[in-house]
C-alpha positions in Angstrom: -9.7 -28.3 -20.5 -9.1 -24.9 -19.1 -12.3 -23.7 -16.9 -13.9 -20.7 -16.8 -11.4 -18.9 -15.2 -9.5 -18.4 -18.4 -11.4 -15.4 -19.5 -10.5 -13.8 -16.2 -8.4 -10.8 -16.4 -6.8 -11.4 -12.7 -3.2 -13.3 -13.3 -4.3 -15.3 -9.7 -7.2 -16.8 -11.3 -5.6 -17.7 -14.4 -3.5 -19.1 -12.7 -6.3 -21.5 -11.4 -7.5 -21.6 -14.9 -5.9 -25.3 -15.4 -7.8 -26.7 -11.8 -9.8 -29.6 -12.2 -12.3 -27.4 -10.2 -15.2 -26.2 -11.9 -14.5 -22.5 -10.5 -16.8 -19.5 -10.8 -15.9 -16.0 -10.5 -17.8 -13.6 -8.0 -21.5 -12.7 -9.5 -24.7 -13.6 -9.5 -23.8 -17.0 -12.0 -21.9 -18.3 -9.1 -24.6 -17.5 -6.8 -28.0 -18.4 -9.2 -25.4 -22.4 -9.5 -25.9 -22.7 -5.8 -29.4 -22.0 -5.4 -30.6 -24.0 -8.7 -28.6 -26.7 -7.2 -29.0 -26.0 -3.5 -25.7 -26.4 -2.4 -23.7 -24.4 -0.3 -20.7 -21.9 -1.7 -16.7 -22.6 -1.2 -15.3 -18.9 -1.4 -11.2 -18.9 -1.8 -9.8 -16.2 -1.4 -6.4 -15.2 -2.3 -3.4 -12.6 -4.2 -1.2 -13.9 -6.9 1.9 -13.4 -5.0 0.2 -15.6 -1.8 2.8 -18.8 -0.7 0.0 -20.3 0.7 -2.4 -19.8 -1.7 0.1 -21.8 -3.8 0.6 -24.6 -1.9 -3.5 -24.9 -0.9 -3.4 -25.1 -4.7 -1.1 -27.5 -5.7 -2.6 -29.8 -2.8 -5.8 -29.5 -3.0 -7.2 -27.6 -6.1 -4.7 -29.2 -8.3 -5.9 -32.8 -6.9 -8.5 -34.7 -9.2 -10.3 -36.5 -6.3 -10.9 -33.1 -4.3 -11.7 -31.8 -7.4 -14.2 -33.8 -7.9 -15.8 -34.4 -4.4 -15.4 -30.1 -4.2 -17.6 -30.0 -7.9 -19.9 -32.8 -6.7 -21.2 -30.7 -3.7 -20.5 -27.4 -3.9 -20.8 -24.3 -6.3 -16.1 -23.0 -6.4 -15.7 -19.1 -6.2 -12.6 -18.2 -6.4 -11.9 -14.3 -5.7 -8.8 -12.3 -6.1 -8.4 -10.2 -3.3 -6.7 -7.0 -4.4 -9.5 -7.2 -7.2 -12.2 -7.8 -4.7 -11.1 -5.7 -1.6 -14.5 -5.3 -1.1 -15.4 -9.2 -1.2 -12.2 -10.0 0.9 -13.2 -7.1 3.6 -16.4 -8.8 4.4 -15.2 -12.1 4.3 -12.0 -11.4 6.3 -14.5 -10.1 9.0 -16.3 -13.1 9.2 -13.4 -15.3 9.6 -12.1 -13.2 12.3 -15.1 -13.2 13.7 -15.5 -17.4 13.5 -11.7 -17.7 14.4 -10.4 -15.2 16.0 -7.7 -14.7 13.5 -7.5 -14.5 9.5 -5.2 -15.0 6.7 -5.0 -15.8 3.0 -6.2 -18.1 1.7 -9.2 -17.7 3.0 -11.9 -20.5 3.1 -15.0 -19.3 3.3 -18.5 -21.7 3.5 -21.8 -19.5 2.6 -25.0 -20.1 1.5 -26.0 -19.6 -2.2 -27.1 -16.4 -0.8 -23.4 -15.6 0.2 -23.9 -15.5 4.1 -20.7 -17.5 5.8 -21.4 -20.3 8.2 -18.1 -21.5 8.4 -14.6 -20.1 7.7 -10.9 -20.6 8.0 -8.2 -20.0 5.7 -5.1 -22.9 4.9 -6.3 -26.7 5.2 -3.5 -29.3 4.0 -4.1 -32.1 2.4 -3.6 -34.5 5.3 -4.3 -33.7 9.4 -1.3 -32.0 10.6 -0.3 -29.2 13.3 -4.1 -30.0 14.9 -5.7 -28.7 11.5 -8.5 -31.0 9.7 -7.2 -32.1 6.0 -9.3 -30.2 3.2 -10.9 -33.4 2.4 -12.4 -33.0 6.4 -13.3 -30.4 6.1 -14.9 -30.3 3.4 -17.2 -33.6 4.1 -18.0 -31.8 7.7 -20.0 -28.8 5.3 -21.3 -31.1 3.4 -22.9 -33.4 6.3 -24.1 -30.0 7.9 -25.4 -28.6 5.0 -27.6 -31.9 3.9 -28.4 -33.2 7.5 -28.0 -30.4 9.8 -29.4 -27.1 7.9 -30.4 -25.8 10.9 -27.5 -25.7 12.7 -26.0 -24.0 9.5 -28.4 -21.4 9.4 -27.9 -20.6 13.0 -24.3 -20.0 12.5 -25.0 -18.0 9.3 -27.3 -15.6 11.8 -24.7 -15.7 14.5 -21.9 -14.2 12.2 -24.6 -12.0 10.5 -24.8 -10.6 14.0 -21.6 -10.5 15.0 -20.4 -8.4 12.1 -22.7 -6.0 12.8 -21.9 -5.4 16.5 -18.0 -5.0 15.1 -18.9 -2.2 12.6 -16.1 0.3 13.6 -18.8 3.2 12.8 -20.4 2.4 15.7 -18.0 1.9 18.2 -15.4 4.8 17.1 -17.5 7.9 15.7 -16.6 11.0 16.5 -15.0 9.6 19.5 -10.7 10.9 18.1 -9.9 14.7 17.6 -6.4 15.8 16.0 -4.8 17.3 19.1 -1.9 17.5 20.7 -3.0 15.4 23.5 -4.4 13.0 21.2 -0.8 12.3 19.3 1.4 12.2 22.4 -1.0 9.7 24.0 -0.6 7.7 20.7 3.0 7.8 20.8 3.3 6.7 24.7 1.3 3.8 23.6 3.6 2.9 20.3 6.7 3.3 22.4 5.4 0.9 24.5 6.2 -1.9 21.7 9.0 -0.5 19.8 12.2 -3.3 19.5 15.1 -0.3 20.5 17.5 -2.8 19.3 16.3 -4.0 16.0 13.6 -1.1 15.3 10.4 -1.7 14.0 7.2 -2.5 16.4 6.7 -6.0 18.1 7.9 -9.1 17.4 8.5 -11.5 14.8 6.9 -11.5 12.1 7.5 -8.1 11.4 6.5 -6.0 8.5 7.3 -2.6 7.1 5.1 -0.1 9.2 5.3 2.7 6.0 2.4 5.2 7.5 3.8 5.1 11.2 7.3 5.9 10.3 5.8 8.6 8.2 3.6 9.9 11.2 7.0 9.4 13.6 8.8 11.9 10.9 6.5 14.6 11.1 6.6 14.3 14.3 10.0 14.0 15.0 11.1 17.3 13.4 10.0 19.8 15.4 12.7 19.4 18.0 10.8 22.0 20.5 7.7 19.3 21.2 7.6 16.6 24.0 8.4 13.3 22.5 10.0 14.4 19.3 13.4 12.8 19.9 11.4 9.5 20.5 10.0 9.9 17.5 12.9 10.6 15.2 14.8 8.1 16.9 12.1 5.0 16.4 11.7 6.1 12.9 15.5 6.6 12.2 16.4 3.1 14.1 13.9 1.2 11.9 14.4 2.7 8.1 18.4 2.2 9.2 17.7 -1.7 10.3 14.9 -2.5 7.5 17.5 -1.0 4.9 20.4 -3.0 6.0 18.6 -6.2 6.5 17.6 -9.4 4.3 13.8 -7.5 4.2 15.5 -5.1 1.7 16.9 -6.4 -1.9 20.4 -5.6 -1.5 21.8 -6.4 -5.1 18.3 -4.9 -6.8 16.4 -2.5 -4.7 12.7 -2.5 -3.5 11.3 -4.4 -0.4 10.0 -7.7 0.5 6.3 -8.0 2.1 7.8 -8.3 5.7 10.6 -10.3 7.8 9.5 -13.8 9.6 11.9 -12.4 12.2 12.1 -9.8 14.1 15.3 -8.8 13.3 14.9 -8.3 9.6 17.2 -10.8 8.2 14.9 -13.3 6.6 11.7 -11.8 4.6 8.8 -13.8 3.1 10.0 -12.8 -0.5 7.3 -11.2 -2.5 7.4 -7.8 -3.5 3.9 -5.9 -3.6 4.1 -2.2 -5.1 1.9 -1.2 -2.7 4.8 -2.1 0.0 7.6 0.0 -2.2 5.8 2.8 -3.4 4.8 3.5 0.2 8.6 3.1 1.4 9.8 5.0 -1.5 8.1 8.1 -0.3 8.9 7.6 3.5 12.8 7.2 2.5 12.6 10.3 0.9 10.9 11.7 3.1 13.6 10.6 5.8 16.4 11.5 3.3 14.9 15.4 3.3 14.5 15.3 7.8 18.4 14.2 8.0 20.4 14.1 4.6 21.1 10.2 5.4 23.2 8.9 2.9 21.1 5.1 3.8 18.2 6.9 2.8 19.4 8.5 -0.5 20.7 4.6 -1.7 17.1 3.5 -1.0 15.4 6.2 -2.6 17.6 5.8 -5.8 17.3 1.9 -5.9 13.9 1.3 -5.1 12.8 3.9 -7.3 14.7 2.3 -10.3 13.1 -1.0 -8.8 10.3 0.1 -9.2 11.0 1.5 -13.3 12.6 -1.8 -13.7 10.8 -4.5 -12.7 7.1 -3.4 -12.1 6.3 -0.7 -14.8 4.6 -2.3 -17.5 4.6 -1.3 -21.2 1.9 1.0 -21.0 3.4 2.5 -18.4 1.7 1.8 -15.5 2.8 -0.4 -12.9 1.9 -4.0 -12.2 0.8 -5.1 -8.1 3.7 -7.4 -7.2 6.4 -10.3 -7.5 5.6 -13.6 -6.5 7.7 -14.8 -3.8 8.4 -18.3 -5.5 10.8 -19.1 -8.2 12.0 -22.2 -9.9 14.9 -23.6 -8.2 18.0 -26.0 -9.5 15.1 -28.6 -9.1 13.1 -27.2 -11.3 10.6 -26.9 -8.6 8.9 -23.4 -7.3 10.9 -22.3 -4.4 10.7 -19.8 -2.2 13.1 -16.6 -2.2 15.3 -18.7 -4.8 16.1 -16.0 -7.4 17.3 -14.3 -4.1 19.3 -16.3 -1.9 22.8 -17.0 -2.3 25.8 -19.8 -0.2 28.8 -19.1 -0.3 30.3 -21.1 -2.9 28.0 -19.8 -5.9 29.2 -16.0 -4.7 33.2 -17.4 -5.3 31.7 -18.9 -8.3 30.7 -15.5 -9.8 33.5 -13.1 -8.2 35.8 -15.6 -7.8 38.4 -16.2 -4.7 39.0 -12.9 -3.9 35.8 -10.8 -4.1 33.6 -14.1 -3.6 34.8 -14.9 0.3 34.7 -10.7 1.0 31.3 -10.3 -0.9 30.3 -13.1 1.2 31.3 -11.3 4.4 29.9 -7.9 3.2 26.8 -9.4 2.9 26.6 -12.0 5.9 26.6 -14.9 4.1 27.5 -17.9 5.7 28.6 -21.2 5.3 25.2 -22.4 7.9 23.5 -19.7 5.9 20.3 -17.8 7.0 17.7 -19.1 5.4 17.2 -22.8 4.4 19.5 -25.9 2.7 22.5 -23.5 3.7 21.5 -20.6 1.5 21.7 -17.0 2.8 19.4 -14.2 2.2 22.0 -10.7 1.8 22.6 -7.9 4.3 24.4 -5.2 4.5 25.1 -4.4 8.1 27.7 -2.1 7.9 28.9 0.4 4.5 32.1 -0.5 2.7 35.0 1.6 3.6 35.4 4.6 1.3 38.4 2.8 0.7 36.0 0.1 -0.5 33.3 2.1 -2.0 34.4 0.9 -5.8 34.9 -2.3 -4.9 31.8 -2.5 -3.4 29.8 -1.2 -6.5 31.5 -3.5 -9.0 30.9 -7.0 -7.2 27.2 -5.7 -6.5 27.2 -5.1 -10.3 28.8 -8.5 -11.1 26.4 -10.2 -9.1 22.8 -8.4 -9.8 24.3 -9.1 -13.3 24.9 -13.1 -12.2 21.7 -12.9 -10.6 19.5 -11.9 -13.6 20.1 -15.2 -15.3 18.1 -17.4 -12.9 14.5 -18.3 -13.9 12.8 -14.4 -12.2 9.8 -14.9 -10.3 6.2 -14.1 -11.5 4.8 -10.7 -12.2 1.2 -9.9 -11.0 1.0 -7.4 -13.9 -2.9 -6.3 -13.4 -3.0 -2.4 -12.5 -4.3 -1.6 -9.4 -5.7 2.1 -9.7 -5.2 2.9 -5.9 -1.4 1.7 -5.8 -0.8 2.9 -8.9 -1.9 6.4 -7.0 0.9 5.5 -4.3 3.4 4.8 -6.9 2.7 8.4 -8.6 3.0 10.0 -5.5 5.9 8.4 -4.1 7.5 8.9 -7.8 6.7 12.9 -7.8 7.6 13.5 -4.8 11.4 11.4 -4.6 12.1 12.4 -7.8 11.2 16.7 -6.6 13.5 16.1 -4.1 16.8 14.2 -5.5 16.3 16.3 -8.5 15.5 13.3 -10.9 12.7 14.9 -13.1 12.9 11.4 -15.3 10.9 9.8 -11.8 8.6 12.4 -12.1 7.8 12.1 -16.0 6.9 8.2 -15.2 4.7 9.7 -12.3 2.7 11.6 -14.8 2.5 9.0 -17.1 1.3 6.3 -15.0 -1.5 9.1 -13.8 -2.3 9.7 -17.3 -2.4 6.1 -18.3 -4.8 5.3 -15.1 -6.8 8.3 -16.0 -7.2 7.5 -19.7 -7.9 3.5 -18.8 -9.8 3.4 -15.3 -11.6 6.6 -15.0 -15.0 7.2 -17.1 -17.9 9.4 -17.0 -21.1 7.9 -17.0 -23.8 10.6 -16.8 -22.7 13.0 -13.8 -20.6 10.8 -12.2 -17.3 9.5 -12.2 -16.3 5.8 -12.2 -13.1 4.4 -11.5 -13.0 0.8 -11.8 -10.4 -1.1 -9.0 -8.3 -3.1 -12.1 -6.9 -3.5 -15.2 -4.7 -5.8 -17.6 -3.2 -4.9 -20.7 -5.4 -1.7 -21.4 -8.7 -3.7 -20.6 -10.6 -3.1 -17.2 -11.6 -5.7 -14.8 -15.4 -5.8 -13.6 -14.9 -5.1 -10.0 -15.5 -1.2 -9.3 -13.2 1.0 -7.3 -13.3 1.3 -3.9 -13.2 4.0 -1.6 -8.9 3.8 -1.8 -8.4 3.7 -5.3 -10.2 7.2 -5.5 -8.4 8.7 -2.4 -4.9 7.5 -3.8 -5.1 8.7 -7.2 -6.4 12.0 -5.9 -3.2 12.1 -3.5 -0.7 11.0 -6.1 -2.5 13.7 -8.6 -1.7 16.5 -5.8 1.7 15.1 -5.3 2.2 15.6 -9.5 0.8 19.4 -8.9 3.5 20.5 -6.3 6.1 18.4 -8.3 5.2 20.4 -11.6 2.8 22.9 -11.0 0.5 21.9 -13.8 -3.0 23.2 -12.9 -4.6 20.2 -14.7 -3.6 17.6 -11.6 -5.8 19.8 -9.4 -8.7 19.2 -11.7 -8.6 15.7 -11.8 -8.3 15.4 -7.9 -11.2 17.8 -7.6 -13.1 15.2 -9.6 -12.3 12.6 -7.7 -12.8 13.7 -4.6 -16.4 15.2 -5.4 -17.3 11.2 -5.8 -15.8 10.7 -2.6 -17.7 13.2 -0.8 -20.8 12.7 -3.0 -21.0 8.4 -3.3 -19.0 7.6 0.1 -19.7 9.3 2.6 -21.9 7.6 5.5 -24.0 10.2 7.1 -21.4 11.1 10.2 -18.3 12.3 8.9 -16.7 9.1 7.9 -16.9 7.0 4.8 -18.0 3.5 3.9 -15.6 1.7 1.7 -18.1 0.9 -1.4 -20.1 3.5 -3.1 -23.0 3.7 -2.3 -24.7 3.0 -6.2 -21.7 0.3 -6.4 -21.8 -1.9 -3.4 -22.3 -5.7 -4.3 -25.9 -6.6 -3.0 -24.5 -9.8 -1.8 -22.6 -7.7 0.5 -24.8 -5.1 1.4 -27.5 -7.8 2.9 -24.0 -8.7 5.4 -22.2 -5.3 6.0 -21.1 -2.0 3.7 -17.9 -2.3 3.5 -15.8 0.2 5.8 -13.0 0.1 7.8 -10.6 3.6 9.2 -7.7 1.0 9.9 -4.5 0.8 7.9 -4.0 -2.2 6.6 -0.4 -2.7 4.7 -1.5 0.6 2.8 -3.5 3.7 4.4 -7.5 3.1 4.9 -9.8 4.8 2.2 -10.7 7.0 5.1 -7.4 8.2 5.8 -6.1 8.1 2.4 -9.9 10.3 2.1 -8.7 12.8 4.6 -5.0 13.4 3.4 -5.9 14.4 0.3 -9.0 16.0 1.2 -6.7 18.7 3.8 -4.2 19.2 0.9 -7.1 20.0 -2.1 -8.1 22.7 0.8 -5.1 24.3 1.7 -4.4 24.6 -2.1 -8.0 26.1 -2.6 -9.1 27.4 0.1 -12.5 25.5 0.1 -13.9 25.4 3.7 -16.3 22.0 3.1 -13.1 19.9 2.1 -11.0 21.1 5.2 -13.7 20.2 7.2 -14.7 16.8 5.8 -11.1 15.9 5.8 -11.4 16.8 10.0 -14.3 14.9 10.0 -12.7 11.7 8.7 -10.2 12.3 11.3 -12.4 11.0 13.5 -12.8 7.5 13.7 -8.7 6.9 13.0 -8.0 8.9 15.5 -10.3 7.8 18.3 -8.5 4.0 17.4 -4.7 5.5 17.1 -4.9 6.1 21.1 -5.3 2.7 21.4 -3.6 0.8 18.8 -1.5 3.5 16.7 -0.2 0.6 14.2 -3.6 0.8 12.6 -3.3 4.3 12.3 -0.7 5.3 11.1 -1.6 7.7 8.0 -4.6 9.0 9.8 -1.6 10.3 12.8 -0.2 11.7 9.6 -2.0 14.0 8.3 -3.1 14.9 11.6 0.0 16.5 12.2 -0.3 18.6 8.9 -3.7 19.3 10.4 -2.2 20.6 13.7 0.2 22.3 12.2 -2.0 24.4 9.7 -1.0 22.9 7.7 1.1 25.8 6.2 0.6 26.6 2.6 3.1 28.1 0.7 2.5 29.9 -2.9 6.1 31.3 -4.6 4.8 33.2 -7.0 7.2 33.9 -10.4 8.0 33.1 -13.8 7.9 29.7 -14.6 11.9 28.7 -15.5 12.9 31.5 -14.0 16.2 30.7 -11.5 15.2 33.0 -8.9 11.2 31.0 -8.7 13.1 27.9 -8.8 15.3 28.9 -5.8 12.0 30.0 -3.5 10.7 26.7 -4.7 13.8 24.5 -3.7 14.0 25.6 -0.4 10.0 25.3 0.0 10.3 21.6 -1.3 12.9 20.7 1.5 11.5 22.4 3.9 10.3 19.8 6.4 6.8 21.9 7.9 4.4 18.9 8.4 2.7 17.8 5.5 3.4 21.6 3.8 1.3 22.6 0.6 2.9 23.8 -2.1 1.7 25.8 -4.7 4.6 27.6 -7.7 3.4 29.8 -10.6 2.2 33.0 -11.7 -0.5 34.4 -10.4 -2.5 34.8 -13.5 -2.3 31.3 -15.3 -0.5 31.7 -19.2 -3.6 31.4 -21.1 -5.1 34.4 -18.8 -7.3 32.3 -16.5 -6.8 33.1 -12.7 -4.2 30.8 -10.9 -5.1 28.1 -8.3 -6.5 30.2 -5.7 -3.4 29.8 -3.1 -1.5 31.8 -6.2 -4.2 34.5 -6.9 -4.0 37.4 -5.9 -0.3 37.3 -4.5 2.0 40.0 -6.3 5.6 39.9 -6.6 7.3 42.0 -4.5 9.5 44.7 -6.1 8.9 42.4 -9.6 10.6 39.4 -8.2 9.6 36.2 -7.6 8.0 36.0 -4.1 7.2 33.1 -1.6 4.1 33.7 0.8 3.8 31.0 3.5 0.1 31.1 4.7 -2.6 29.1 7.1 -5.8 29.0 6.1 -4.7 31.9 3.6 -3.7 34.0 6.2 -0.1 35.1 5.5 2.9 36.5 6.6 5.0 38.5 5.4 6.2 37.3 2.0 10.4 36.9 0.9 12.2 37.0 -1.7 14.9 35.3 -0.1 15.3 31.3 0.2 17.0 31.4 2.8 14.5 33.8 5.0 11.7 31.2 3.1 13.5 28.3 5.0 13.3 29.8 8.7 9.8 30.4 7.7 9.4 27.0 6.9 11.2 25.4 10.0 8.8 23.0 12.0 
């Protein structure tokens, strides 16, 4: 019989809904079980698209004796993380705390009162690799808990303690300022572990550092500053290496969660939107620095990637692919839809194209990745002599390709990707000219809108999920406000729609009205929708990047661009607040700060604001605009309209009260709405736009 976990809306705990184990979900059942009972709580955390958290599954939760020894003394939880960022934050602290390091899936011990004791994250089946089986582990808590409950409640204090001395608040406030000095210190420090041969940042296993090669870009263009060179050179080796390696689909687009090596050749092979949407906008970003023609082929395949295989039917887009498939055993394997040996590429193209497909794409007999299989590269372009040739076996073989059994789609909708994916989507599609990317921008913003975001009272809710039109019960975090704020300013500069504006205003009220913590940063949780389970351990907050920007960075991006468009003093300097923390942490370890370095250089550099006032339509607007939108200014606001809106209302203030000059459309390029002398002339517009 299923358990309770069928009614979940979360695909990765359905997918536990066949488990022996008597699972709850998060809330206060789970936690009223343990105390009626008095036994302690096993918290497992993990994603849908987790490796791990498969195998810990199929070994342990999928095994009728554990099972039944985990039901007989203990209350289950089992919590999806991107559901529960919250819940994962806290626990993820802890187990760094305990361990020193963390992981999914997580394995948490905790009183019926939710405070860990003990923590760790994969435990096989049997001792191995100097780990404890589950089974040990899990008669050790039980022992502790019914023969030393002392002990246990020592450690529970000990972590209680420990969390609290590691509250980032505390150590980093107010400490960073976005400076000069500041960034170059930052960059000496990221130079210091940058692979010059293979690009990218340390050693294996390497993922996709989105927000610093964004940060390197924006720094890199402005050819006059100390260190820009560097920069455009790190971030140009890396996109060039992670675009040509096995971490990048070759045959369909989009990118895996990271390489196991550090030369990008083997990835582990789930695909998180989070992940593409993030590189989808740095690629293009990269494509309008240098015109690369690598860049462009990314932009254009990930983005119909992401159309493809991730937008759901509503129109929004689902979290990720699992990394598993069924193989030819019928068994989950994975990267199997992926890989490829040589013979099964000369069974699809034949003896000609197979054996040169084969070494296009580095496959080789050994092969790359495991049982002699390869995992495709593209090291080198085909010849233009080759260029057609080179299309029609991709063709052939993304076409062989789509009849193995597909991996599994994570299809809940995350509000604060989805924000990533809307930005990422309006801003390639404004600069490759594909207005079709930015209509499924504005509808996945509209279907986010319509599904996640209600008014209750005088405040705004967003809730963190949904599936299928229905909302999940966890609220949204600080993130999923921040990103669908940014990716509703990205949709205003890509259409100049007034309404995008709005909503971000809304949005960012909450943020600066349920957030904020007292001292210019923000807590992750609102503060009328933090968990009292984890309130009594820790709020919730945390400035570092993760694999997507921190709420508080995400907080200040879109917080500078809302005040360069309106001119509103209290959200310029709330977004230089947030600065703060970030900042102090990016002079010491600028991988966690990535996005925070950002839109720190838009801060330093005004950022400018640029308002091309003229008839919507009209060629001569359109031609300001174009050269505003390439124009590679740090972080440059863009505003494109009349001044007097169509139904009579005033414009967004960076439009009002702007003339056209001699009746012609007119570009003014302004810092904190001080401006210079306006053009007509795209051209002139570009010099005035030059970093």
């Amino acid at each position: 019989m299923p358990n309770r976990l069928a009614a979940a809306t979360s695909p990765y705990l359905q997918q536990h809904a066949g488990n022996p184990v008597d699972w709850f979900e998060w809330g206060d059942e789970a936690f009223a079980e343990a105390r009626r009972r008095d036994v302690p709580l096993l918290i497992s955390i993990g994603y849908a698209a987790c490796h791990w958290c498969h195998v810990m599954a199929h070994e342990s939760f999928e095994d009728a004796d554990t099972a039944a020894y985990l039901n007989a003394h203990f209350v289950a939880v089992k919590v999806d993380r991107e559901e529960r960022p919250d819940v994962d934050a806290v626990y993820m602290a802890a187990t760094q705390a305990m361990t020193g390091s963390g992981g999914w899936p997580m394995t948490v011990f905790a009183t019926p009162d939710g405070e860990p004791f003990s923590c760790g994250t994969y435990f096989p089946p049997r001792p191995m690799h100097g780990l404890p089986s589950f089974g040990q582990v899990l008669a050790a808590m039980h022992d502790a808990w019914t023969s030393r409950r002392g002990d246990v409640d020592a450690s529970a204090a000990a972590i209680r303690e420990a969390l609290a001395g590691r509250d980032p608040g505390i150590e980093l406030a107010g400490t960073g300022t976005p400076d000069q000095a500041s960034a170059d210190r930052a960059l000496r420090v990221l130079a210091g572990t940058y692979d010059a041969v293979r690009g990218g940042f340390g050693g294996a296993p390497k993922f996709p550092p989105s927000m610093l090669l964004e940060w390197l870009l924006r720094r890199g263009v402005d050819t006059a500053r100390p260190g820009a060179s560097q920069a455009m050179a790190m971030a140009t080796t890396t996109l060039d290496a992670m675009a040509r390696g096995g971490v990048y689909d070759q045959l369909g687009g989009g990118f895996a969660r990271y390489s196991v090596d550090a030369a990008w050749v083997v990835p582990h092979f789930e695909k998180m939107l989070y992940d593409n949407a993030l590189l989808l906008r740095v690629y293009a970003h990269w494509w309008r620095a240098t015109g690369s023609p690598v860049a462009s082929r990314v932009v254009e395949e990930t983005a119909e990637w992401l159309l493809r295989e991730l937008r759901t039917d509503a129109g929004g887009f689902a979290s990720a692919l699992d990394a598993d498939s069924p193989g030819p055993d019928g068994g989950a394997h994975e990267g199997a839809f992926s890989v490829w040996t040589r013979g099964e590429l000369i069974d699809v193209l034949g003896p000609d194209d197979g054996p040169w497909a084969a070494a296009m794409w580095n496959v080789t007999e050994a092969g790359t990745f495991e049982k002699g299989s390869s995992v495709l590269q593209l090291r080198a372009d085909p010849s233009p002599v080759d260029a057609d040739r080179y299309a029609a076996v991709r063709a052939r073989t993304f076409t062989a390709r789509a009849s193995r059994p597909r991996p599994a789609r994570d299809d809940k909708v995350v509000a604060a990707w989805n924000g990533l994916a809307v930005a990422a989507l309006a801003d390639a599609g404004d600069l490759l000219g594909r207005s079709d990317w930015v209509d499924a921008a504005a509808a996945a913003a509209d279907l986010v809108l319509a599904v996640h975001v209600r008014r209750d009272g005088k405040v705004l809710r967003v809730a963190r999920t949904s599936r299928d039109g229905v909302v999940g019960g966890a609220p949204g975090v600080l993130e999923d406000y921040a990103d669908l704020a940014e990716g509703a300013l990205a949709l205003y500069r890509a259409t100049g729609e007034s309404r995008w504006v709005d909503r971000a205003d809304e949005l960012l009220e909450e943020v600066l009205g349920r957030f904020a913590d007292g001292s210019g940063g923000f807590y992750d949780t609102a503060v009328d929708e933090t968990d009292p389970v984890l309130h009594r351990i820790r709020r919730p907050r945390d400035p570092a990047d993760g694999p997507a920007p921190s709420g508080q960075a995400a907080a200040a991006g879109a917080l500078l661009t809302f005040a360069a468009l309106t001119g509103s003093h209290r959200h310029r300097e709330a977004a230089e607040r947030a600065l703060a923390e970030p900042l102090a942490l990016a002079e010491r370890y600028p991988q966690a700060a990535g996005w925070a370095l950002s839109v720190a250089e838009a801060l330093l550099d005004g950022p400018r604001e640029v308002a091309v006032v003229g008839p919507t339509g009209d060629a001569r607007t359109e031609a300001l605009r174009r050269a505003a939108v390439l124009a590679t200014a740090p972080g440059a606001v863009l505003a494109t309209g009349p001044a007097t809106a169509p139904d009579g209302t005033a414009a967004i203030a960076l439009l009002r009260d702007r003339p056209m000059v001699e009746g012609r459309p007119t570009a003014y390029v302004c810092r904190g709405f001080v401006c210079d002398r306006p053009t007509t002339d795209p051209d002139e517009l570009a010099a005035l736009l030059a970093p």
